[in-house]
C-alpha positions as CSV (number, residue, x, y, z in Angstrom):
1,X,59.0,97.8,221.0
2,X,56.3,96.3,218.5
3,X,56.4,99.5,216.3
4,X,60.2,99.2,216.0
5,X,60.1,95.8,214.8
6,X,57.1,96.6,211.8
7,X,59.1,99.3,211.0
8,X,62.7,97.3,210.5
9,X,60.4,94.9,208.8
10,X,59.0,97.3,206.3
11,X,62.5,98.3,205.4
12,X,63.8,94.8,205.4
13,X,61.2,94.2,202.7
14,X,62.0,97.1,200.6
15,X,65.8,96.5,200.0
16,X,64.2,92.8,199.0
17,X,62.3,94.4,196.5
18,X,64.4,96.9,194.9
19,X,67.0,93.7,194.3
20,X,64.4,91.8,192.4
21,X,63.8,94.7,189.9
22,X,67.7,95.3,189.2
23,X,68.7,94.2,185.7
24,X,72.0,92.5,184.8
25,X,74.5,95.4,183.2
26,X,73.5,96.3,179.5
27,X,75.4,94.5,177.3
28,X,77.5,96.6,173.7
29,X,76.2,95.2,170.3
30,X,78.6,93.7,168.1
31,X,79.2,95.9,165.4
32,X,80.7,93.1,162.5
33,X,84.0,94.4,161.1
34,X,83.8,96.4,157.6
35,X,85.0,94.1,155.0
36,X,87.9,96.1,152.8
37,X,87.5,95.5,149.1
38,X,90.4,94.3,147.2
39,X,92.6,96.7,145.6
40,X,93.5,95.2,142.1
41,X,97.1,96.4,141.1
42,X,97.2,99.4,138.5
43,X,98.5,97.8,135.0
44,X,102.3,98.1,134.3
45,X,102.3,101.1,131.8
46,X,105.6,100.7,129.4
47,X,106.9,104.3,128.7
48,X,106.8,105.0,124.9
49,X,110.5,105.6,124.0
50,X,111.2,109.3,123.0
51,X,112.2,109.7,119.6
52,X,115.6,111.3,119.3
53,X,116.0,115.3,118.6
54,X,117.9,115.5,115.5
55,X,118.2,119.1,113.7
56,X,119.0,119.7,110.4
57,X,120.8,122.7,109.3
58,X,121.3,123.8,105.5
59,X,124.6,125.9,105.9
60,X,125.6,126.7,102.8
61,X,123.7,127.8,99.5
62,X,119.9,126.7,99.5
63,X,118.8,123.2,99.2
64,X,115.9,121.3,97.6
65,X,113.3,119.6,100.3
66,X,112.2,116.9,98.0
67,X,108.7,114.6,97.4
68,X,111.2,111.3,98.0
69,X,114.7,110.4,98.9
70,X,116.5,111.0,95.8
71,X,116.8,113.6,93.0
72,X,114.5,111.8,90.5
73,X,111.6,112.7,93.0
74,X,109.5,116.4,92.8
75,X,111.1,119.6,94.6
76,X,108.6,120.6,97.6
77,X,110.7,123.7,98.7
78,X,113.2,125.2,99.0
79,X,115.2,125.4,102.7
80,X,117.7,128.4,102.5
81,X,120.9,129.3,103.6
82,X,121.1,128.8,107.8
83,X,117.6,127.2,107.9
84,X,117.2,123.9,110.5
85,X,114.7,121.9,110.7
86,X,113.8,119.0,113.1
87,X,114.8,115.1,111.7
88,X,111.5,112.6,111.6
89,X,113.3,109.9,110.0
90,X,116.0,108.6,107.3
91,X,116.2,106.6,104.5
92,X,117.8,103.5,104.7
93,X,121.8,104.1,103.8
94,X,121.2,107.5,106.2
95,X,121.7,109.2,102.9
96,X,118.4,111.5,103.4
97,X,116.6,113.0,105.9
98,X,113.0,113.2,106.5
99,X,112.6,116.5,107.6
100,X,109.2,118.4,108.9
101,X,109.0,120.8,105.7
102,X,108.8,124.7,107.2
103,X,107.0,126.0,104.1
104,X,103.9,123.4,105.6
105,X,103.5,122.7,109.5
106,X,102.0,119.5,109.0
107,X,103.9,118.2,106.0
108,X,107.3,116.3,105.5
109,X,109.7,116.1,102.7
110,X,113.7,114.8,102.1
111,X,116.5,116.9,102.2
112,X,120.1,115.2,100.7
113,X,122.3,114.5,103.7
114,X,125.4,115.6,101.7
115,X,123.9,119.2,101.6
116,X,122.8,119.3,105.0
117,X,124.4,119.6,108.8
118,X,123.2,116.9,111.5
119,X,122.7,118.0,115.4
120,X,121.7,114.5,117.5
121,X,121.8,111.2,117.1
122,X,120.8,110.9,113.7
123,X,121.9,107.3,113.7
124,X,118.5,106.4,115.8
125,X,115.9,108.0,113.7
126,X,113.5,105.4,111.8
127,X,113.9,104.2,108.5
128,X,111.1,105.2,106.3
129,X,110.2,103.7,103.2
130,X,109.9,105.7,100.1
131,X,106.6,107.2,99.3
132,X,104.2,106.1,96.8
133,X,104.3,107.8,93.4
134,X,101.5,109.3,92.1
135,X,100.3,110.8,88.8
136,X,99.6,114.4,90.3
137,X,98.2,116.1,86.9
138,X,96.8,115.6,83.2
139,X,96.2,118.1,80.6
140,X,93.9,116.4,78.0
141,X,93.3,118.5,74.8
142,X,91.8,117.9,71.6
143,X,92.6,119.1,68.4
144,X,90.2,120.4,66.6
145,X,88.2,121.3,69.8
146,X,85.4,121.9,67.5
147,X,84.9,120.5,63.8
148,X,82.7,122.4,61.5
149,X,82.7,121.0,57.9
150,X,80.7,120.5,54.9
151,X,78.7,117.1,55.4
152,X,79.9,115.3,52.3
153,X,84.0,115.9,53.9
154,X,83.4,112.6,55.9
155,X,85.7,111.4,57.6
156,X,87.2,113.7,59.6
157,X,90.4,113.0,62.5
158,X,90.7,114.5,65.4
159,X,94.0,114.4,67.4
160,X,94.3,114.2,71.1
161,X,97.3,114.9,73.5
162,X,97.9,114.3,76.9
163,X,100.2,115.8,79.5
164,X,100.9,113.7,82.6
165,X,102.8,114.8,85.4
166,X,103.8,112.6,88.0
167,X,105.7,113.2,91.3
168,X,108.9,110.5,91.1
169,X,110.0,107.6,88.7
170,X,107.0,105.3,88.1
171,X,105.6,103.0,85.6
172,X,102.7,104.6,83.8
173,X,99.6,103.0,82.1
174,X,96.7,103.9,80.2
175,X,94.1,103.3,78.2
176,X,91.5,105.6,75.5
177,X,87.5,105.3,75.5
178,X,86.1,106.9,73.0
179,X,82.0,108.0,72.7
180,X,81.8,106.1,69.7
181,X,82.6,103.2,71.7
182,X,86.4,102.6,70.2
183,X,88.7,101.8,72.9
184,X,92.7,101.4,72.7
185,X,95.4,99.1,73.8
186,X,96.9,99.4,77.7
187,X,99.6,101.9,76.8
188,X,102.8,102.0,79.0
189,X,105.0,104.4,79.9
190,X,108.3,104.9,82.3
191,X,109.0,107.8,83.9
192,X,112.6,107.8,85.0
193,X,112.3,110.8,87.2
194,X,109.2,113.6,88.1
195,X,107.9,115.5,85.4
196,X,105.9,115.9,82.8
197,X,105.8,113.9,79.5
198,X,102.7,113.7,76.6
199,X,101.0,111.0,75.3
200,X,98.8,111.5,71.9
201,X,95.8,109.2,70.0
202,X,93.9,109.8,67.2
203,X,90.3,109.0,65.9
204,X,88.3,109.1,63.2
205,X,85.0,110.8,63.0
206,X,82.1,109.9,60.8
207,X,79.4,111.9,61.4
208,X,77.9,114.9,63.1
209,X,77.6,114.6,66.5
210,X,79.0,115.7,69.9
211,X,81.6,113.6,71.2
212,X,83.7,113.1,74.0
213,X,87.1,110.7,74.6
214,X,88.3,110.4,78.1
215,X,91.8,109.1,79.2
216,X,91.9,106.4,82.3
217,X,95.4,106.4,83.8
218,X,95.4,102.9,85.1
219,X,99.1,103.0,87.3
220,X,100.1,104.1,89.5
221,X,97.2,105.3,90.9
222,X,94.0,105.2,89.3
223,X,92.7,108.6,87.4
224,X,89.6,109.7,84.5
225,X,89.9,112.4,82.4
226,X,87.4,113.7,80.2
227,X,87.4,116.1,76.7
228,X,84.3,117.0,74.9
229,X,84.1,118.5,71.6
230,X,81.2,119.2,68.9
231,X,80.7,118.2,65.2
232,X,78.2,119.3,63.2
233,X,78.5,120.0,59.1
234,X,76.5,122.2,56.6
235,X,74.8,120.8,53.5
């Protein structure tokens, strides 16, 4: 009877212990919610209107393609019979078009509306202003180019000529320098229309030497050109 008591004594003592060495149930970490940047809205892009497709047609005999809006301005090409082209523009009474030239991918030049046909809304191309006229060209001569002379036939003159080309109707100044240090007046000219017109100055020459005169175009755009020419003389 003893040993059965020990022994419900013993386990008694056990299930004691194995309570005290329990733990509580493990607690779940707190995992801190992810913060979500800001989303900042993507800028308001404004669609770039498309430029109208206007065509040009020449349908009749060929047509000049021309420097500026009017006949007074250079011929670029020539568009022929049945030949279109696509419109980048008009002059300001819709009298011209400013047409991509086909003899040159990335050049332009006018074509006369009365001479042309018109596909699209023509009347919503830009106005463009008329371009800038330029002298494009000068032939400077002198004559004699060379002066060879007996040394008691001083003085001697030398004549020089100029031929300026420009590209439209433009106002055109100018001015000599000469080596001997002479220099002329502002000379004006008007060129109504492109082309080609001469200017001409003479000097007077003293002695042996070699010389030069040179020609500044002043307007419209600025230009130097330059002749040289030789004088000697025999005793």
């Amino acid at each position: 009877m003893k040993r059965l008591v020990l022994l419900a004594g013993l386990l008694l003592f056990g299930l004691t212990a194995c309570k005290g060495e329990s733990t509580g149930p493990t607690s779940t970490p707190t995992i801190p919610p992810t913060t979500q940047p800001s989303l900042t809205p993507p800028p308001t892009i404004v669609p770039t209107p498309t430029p109208p497709r206007v065509i040009v047609q020449v349908p009749g005999d060929p047509v000049n393609c021309r420097f500026g809006p009017g006949t007074v301005y250079e011929k670029i090409n020539e568009l022929r019979s049945g030949q279109s082209m696509r419109a980048a523009g008009r002059n300001d009474t819709s009298t011209w078009w400013y047409v991509r030239d086909p003899g040159n991918p990335d050049g332009f030049c006018w074509v006369s509306a009365d001479l042309t046909e018109v596909q699209g809304e023509a009347e919503q191309l830009p106005v463009i202003a008329p371009p800038f006229v330029t002298v494009t060209k000068v032939d400077l001569r002198v004559e004699p180019n060379r002066v060879v002379v007996n040394c008691d036939q001083f003085p001697q003159t030398v004549f020089f000529e100029a031929q300026v080309t420009t590209n439209g109707p433009t106002l055109f100044t100018w001015k000599w320098e000469a080596s001997t240090g002479v220099t002329s007046d502002i000379g004006t000219l008007v060129f109504e229309e492109a082309g080609t017109q001469a200017i001409n100055e003479y000097y007077r020459i003293n002695a042996p030497n070699e010389y030069w005169v040179k020609l500044y175009v002043l307007t419209p755009n600025e230009m130097v050109e330059q002749v040289n020419f030789p004088v000697s003389c025999t005793p």
